[in-house]
N, C-alpha and C positions, 0 to 999 in steps of 0.2 A: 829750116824751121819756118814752119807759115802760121802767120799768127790769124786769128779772125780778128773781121770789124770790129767789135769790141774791144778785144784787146787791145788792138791799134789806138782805137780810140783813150784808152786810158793810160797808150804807154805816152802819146802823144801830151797830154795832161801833167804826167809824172816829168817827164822831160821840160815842161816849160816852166812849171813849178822848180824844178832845180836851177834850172834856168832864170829864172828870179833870182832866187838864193846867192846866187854864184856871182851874180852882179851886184847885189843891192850890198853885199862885203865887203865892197869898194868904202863903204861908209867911215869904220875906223879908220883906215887909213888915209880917208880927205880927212878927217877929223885930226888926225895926226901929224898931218899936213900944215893943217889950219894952225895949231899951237908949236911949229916951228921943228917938228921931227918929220923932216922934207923925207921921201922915198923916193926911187928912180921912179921917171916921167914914162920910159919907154913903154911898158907891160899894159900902162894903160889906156895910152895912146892905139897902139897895134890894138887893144881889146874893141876901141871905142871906131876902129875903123872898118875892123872884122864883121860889128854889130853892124853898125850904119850899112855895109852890105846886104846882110842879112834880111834887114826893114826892107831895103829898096825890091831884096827879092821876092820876098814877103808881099809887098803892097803892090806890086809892078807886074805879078802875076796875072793874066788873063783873069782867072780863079784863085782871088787872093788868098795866101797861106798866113791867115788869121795869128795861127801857134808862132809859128815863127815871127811874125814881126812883133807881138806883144812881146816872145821871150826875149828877142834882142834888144827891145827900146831901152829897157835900164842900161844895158850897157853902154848905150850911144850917152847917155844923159851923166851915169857913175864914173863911167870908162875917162870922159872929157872933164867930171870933177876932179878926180884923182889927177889927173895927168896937169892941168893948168895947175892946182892946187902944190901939188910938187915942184913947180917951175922956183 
């Protein structure tokens, strides 16, 4: 399947838009955290180091890949609240 620029473009859009979502969900659960209903640490740890890659490959690109380091930032930020927050 070959998709055109276009489409590219808007699947690229859709995917980092989800990409938000999927991190910024971390919120309840710091929240949850915060009022003494601790969660395991690990998930969000691994998320928060998954991202922090992602940014570097993102920004460290000759031709930075824009979509990709915005859609990972929340995670590096959500991923490390959730995870200290359950400690």
């Amino acid at each position: 399947m070959h998709l055109s620029a276009k489409s590219f473009h808007y699947l690229g859009l859709v995917a980092t838009v989800a990409s938000l979502g999927m991190y910024v969900s971390y919120i309840p659960q710091i929240i949850d955290n915060l009022i003494g209903l601790k969660s395991n640490p690990t998930q969000p740890l691994a998320a928060a180091i998954n991202c922090s890659l992602w940014v570097c490959y993102g920004l460290l690109r000759e031709k930075k890949d824009w979509p990709i380091a915005i859609a990972n930032s929340p995670g590096v930020i959500f991923g490390l609240m959730a995870f200290f927050t359950a400690l």
